[in-house]
N, C-alpha and C positions, 0 to 999 in steps of 0.2 A: 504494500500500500504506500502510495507515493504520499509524505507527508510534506509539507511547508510550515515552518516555521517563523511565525513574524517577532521583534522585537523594537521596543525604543519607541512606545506610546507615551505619550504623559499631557500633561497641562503643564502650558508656558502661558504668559504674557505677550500681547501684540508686540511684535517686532524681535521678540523669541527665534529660537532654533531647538531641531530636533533633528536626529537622524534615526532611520525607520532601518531596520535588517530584516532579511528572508531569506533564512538557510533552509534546504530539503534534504529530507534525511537520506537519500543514497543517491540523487543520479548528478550529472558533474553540469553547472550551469550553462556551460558555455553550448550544450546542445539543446539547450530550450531557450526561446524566447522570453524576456521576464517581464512582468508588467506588476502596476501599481494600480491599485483603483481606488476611492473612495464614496463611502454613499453618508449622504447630510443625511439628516432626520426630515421624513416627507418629500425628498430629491431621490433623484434615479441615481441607480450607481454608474460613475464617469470614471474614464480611463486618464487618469493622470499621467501618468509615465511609462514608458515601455525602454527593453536594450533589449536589441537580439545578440545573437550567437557573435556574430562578429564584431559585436561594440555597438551598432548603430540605437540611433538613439531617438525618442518623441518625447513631446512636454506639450499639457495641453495650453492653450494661451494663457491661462488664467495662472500658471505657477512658472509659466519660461523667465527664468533672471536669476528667479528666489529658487526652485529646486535643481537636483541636481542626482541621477542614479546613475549606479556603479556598480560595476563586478567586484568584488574583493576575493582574489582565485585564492587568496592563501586564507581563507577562511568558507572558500567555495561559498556566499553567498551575493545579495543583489539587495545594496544598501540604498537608501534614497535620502542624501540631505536636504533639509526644508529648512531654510532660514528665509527672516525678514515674514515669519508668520503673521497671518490675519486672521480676525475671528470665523471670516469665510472659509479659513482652511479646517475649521471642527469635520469630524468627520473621522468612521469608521474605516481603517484602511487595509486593503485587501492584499497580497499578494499574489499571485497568480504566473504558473508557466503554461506556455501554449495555450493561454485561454481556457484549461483542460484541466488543471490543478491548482485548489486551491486553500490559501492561508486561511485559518479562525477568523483573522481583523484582529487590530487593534488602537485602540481610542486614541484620536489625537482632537484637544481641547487648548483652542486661543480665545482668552481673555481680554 
């Protein structure tokens, strides 16, 4: 069973930083696509962030400047820096490879 592991939810203040991790317990990143998603409370869940196999990268307009995802191979996961947070950015946040497997979520809260 392919698991995903997310970490590094919390509440910050506006203008805050967090960095989000998503390690999967056996298969090696760089052959799956990673993506981030988040869903508000009463909003659809949107795809924030994606990095494929080769590095390539998306940001949806609403967070290009302020975030930032990444491989980290010596920890075989797919980290997503968020700084310069808003309270727009609350929000459940998902991890996901291939669109096919997917993280718990975990809480991210700007005040």
């Amino acid at each position: 069973e392919v698991q995903l592991v997310e970490s590094g939810g919390g509440s910050v203040q506006t203008g805050g930083s967090l960095r989000l991790s998503c390690k999967p317990s056996f298969f090696i990143l760089d052959d799956f696509d990673m993506m981030w998603y988040r869903q508000a409370p009463g909003n659809e869940c949107e795809l924030v962030s994606s990095i494929s196999g080769d590095g390539s990268t998306y940001y949806t307009d609403a967070v290009k400047g302020r975030f930032t995802i990444s491989h980290d191979n010596a920890k075989n996961s797919v980290d997503l820096q968020m700084n310069s947070l808003k309270p727009d950015d609350t929000a459940v946040y998902y991890c996901a490879a291939d669109n096919t497997y997917w993280g718990q979520g975990t809480q991210v809260t700007v005040s």
